[in-house]
Structure formats: C-alpha cells, structure tokens
C-alpha positions as CSV (number, residue, x, y, z in Angstrom):
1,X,-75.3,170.1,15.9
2,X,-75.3,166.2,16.0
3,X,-72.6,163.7,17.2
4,X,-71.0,163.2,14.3
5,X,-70.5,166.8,13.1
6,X,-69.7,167.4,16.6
7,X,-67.1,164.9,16.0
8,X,-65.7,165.6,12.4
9,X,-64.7,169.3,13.7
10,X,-63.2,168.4,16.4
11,X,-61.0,165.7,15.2
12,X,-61.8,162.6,16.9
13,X,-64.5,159.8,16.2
14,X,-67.9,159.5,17.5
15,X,-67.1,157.0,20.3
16,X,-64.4,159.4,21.6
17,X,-66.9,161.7,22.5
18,X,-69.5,159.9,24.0
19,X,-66.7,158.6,26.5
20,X,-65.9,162.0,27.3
21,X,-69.3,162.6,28.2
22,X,-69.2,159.4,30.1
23,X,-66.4,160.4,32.2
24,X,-67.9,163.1,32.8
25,X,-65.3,165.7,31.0
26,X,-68.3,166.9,28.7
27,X,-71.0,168.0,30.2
28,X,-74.2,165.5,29.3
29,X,-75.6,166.9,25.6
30,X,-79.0,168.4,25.7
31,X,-81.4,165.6,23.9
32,X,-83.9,166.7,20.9
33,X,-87.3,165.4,20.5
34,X,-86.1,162.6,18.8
35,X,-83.7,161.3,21.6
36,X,-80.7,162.4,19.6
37,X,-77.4,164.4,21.3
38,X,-78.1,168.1,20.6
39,X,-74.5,170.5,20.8
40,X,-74.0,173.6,20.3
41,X,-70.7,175.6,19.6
42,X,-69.6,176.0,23.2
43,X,-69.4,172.2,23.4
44,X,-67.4,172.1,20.0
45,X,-65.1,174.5,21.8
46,X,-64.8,172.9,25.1
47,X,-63.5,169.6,23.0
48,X,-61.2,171.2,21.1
49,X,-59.6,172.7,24.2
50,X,-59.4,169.4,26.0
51,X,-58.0,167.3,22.8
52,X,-55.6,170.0,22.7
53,X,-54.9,169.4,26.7
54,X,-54.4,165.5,26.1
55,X,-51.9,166.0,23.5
56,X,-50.0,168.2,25.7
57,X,-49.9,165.1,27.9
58,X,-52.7,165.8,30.7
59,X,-55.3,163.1,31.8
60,X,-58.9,163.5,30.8
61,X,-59.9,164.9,34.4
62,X,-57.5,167.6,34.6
63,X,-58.3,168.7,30.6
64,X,-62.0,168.9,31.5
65,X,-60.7,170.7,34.6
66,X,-59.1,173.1,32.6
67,X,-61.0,173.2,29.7
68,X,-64.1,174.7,31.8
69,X,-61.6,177.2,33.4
70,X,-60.9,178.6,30.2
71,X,-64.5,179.0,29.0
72,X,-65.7,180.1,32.1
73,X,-62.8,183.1,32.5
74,X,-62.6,183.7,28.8
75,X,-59.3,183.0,28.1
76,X,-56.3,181.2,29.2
77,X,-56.1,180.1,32.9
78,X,-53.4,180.9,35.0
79,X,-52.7,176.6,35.6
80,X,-52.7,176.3,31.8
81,X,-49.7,179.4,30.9
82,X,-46.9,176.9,32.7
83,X,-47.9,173.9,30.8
84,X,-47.7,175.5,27.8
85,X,-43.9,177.0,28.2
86,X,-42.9,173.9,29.7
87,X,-44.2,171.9,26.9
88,X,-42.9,174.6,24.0
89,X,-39.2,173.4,26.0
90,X,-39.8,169.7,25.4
91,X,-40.4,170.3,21.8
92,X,-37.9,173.0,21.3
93,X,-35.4,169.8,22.8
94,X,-37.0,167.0,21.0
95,X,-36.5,169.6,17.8
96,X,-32.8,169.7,18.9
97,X,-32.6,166.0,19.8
98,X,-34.0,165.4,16.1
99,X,-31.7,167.9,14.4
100,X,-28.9,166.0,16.1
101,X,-29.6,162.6,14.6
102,X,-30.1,164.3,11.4
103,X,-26.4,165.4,11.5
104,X,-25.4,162.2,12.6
105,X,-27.5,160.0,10.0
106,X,-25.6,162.4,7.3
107,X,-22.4,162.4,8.7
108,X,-23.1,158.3,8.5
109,X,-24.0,158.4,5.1
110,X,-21.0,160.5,4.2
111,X,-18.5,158.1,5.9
112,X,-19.9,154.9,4.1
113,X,-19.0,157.0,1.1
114,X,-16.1,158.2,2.0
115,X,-15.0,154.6,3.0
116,X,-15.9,153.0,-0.6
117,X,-13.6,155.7,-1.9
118,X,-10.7,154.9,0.8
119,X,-9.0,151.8,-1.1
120,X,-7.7,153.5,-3.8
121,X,-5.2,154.8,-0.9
122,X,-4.5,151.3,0.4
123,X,-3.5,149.8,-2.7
124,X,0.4,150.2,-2.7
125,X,0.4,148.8,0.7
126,X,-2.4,145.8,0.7
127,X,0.0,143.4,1.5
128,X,0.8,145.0,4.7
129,X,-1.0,145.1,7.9
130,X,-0.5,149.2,8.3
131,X,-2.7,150.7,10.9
132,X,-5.7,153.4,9.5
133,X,-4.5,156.4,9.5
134,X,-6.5,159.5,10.7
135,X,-5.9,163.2,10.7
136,X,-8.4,165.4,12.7
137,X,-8.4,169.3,12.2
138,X,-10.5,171.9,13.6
139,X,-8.8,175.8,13.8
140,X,-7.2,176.2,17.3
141,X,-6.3,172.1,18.0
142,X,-7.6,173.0,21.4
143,X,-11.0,171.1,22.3
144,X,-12.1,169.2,19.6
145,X,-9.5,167.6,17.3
146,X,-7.6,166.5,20.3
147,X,-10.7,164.9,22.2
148,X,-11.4,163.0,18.5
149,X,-7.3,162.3,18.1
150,X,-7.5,160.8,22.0
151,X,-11.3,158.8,21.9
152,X,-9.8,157.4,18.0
153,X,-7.1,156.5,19.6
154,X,-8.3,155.0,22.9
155,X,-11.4,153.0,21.0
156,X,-9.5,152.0,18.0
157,X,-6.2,151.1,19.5
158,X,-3.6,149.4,17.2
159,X,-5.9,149.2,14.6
160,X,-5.6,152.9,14.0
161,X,-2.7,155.7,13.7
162,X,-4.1,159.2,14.3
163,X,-3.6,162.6,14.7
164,X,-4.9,165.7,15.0
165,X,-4.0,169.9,14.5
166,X,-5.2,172.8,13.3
167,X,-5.3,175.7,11.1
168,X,-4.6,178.1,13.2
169,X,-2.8,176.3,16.6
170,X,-3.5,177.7,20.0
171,X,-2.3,175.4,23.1
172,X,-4.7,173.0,24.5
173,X,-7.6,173.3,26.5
174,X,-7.4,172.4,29.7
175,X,-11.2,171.5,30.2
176,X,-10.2,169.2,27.0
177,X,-7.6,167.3,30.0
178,X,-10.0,167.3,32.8
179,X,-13.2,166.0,30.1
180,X,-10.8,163.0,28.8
181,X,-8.6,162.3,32.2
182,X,-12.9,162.2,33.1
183,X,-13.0,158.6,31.0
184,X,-9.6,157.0,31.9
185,X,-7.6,159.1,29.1
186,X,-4.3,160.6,30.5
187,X,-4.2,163.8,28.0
188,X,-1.9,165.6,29.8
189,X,1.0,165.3,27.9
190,X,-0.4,166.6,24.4
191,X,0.3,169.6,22.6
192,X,-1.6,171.5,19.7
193,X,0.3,170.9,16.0
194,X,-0.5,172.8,12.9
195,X,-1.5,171.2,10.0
196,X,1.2,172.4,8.3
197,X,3.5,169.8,10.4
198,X,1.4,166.5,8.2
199,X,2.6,168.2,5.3
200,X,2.7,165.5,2.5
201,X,2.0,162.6,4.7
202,X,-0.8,160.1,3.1
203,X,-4.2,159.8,5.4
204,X,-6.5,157.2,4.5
205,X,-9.5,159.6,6.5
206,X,-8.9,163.9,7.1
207,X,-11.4,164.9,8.9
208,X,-12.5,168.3,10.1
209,X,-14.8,169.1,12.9
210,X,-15.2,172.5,12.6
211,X,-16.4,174.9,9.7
212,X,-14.0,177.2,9.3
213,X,-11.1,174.4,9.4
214,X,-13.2,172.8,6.8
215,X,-12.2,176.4,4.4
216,X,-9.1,176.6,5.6
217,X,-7.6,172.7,6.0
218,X,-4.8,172.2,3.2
219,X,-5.1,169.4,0.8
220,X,-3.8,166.4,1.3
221,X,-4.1,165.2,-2.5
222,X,-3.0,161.4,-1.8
223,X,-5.2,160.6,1.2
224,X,-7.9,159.0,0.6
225,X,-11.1,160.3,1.5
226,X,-11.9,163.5,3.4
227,X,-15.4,164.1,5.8
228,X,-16.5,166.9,7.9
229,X,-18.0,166.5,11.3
230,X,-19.7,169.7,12.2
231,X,-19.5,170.4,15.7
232,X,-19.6,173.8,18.1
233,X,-16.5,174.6,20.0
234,X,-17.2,174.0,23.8
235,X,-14.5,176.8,24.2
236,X,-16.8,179.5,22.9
237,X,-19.3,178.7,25.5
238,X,-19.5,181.6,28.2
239,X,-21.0,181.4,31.9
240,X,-19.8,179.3,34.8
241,X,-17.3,176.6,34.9
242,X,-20.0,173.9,35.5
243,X,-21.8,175.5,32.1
244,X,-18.1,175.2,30.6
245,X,-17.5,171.8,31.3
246,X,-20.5,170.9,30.6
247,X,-20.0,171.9,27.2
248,X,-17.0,169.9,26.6
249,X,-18.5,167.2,28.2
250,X,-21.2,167.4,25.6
251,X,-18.8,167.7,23.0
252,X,-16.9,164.3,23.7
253,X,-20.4,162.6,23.8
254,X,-21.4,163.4,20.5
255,X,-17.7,162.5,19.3
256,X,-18.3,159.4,21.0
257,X,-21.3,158.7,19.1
258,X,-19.7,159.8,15.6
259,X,-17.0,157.8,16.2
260,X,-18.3,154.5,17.1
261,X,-19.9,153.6,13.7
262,X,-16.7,155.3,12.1
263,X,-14.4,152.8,13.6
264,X,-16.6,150.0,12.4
265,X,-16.6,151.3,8.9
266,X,-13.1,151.8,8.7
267,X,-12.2,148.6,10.3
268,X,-14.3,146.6,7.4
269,X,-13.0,148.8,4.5
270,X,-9.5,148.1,5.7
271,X,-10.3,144.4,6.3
272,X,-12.1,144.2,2.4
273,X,-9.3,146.1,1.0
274,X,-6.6,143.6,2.5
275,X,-8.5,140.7,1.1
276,X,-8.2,142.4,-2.5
C-alpha cells in the first residue's frame, strides 16, 4: 500500500509517518519501481501499535521498542501488561476525578437556584441584619453534618447561624474531632441533635448530605430553599485507621470545596435581598 493509505488507516497524516521512519521507529519502507514507499500490513500494524503506545504516554523510542516486541512474540509483551493496568488506574481516577466535578458543577447550579428562591424567606426581616441561617442533616449527625455545621461555621463566621442533626442521631464521630481539631476547629465539645429539636424554626438553606436523610428529613415549610449534597459516609469505610481517617479527611475536603462557592452565594443573595 502507499503512504497515504498507510496513513488514513492508521490515523495520523502522511508527515507523521515519514518521521517515524526517520527516527527510526518504522523500519525504512521497501521502494517500488517508481521510487514510491511500498507497505504492507505488518507495517500498518506495527503503527497502530505504536500510536496506541504514544497515547498511553510512552516516547517514540520505547513504542518502536515495544511495538517490534509484540510483533516479533505475537502478542503482548511482558514490559507492555504493567503499562496497560497502570494506565487503566489513571483513567479509572481521572473518570472519578471527572464524576466529582460533575457533582460539584450540579450541586452549583442547584444552589444558584436555590439562592434566587431564598428571599421570599428574608422578607419579614430585610430591615435587619440577621445572620444566614443553615441547617445540615445527614442520618446519624455523626461525620458529615457536623464537619459542614463546624467548616460553615468557621468560614462564614458572623455572617452565618448554623446547625446541623439528623434523622436518626447517633453520638459523634470521633475521627470527625481529630479531622476538624486537624484545621484549627476545637469540635470537642459537640453533640449529635435530631432534627426533630429545629422543629418549626425558619432556615433560609436545609441542606442534606446524605441520601437517605434526603427521604427522611422533615419539612421545614417556611425556610426558604432546600439542596442536597450527596456525599459517602467516611464512617462506613472499613480497613485500617490510616484508610479511616483518610476517608474523613476526604470527606471535609470535598465539603470544603462545596462550601466555598455556597458561602459566596449566600452572602450576595443576603446582601441583594437587604438592598430590596
């Protein structure tokens, strides 16, 4: 076959693979009588093994390397088995990573909604300067509604009343101490509340971080908006205490992250709704 069929079924232009050839991945093309590149389907598969190598992230000498180990054994060599696993992990994380900001992006989205809807709450109190308040649920009020109640609280300051509790209350965590004492935050002193103690109380924000609080949270019918914030609960995590408080470390991260834009919302509705 010529260059440039060569070329088309494998991809890449022309030029690319005269510069493998160059380099000396390819071997140098049989000529016809004309002077023209002559390949055959060995060469077609040899470049399609080492376009495949480039993408995993190898340089051109060690794709040709590998590329003629796999043609000359028949099959995959041993060097290439790792590289494949260890780049199926990088894209099983970036997958994760992307699946992440998904979640994020949404819960965004969500909150700029939510906070558009939140001055119908303020209303009978615009002339005042009342902090935001914020109730966090999730089921046992153990891990994550009290490491949201304690970072809203710590980033938000005066600017913010919060709280947190849960549907089913059941002592806090004390991996949810060590994570926040961690960043400066004394937790020590908390205890987990059922929701059933904010009975009746107004919220301008309830939000839930867990789906099953999400079912089971009460209405708060004169609050004024309500999100969920989907997150796993670092106490389900078995193995080793490092691989536990890992998890929670993890866990106030992401709540970190969800927060940040959240206060800056908030703070802007508030401001906006005050002006009114």
């Amino acid at each position: 076959m010529q260059i440039s069929e060569l070329a088309r079924r494998a991809g890449v232009a022309p030029s690319a693979v005269r510069w493998y050839e160059a380099v000396g991945v390819l071997p140098a093309a049989s000529r016809r009588a004309n002077g023209c590149r002559d390949y055959d389907e060995e060469d077609l598969s040899r470049l399609r093994i080492v376009i495949s190598l480039r993408r995993l992230g190898l340089g051109p000498e060690d794709a040709g390397r590998l590329a003629r180990m796999c043609l000359e054994r028949g099959g995959v060599g041993r060097d290439l088995g790792p590289l494949i696993v260890a780049q199926r992990g990088a894209m099983d994380h970036q997958r994760a990573d992307l699946d992440r900001l998904d979640a994020e992006l949404t819960d965004l989205e969500l909150t700029i909604d939510a906070a558009e809807r939140a001055p119908a709450a303020r209303k009978a109190t615009t002339l005042t300067t009342r902090p935001i308040r914020v109730l966090f649920v999730c089921t046992g009020n153990s891990a994550r509604s009290q490491m949201a109640e304690a970072l809203l609280a710590q980033y938000g300051r005066s600017e913010f009343e919060v709280a947190s509790a849960g549907t089913i209350p059941r002592g806090l965590h004390p991996l949810t101490v060590q994570v926040l004492a961690g960043i400066g935050i004394d937790w020590s002193a908390a205890r987990s509340k059922s929701v059933d103690e904010f009975e009746g109380q107004v919220f301008d924000y309830v939000i839930t971080v867990c789906d099953r609080a999400r079912r089971a949270c009460p209405a708060f019918p004169d609050s004024g908006s309500s999100l969920h914030w989907g997150f796993d609960d670092p106490a389900d995590v078995d193995g080793t205490e490092a691989e536990k408080l890992e998890a929670f470390q993890r866990t106030q991260m992401e709540l970190t992250m969800r927060l940040r834009p959240f206060i800056e919302i908030a703070r802007r509705t508030a401001d906006r709704t005050s002006t009114q």
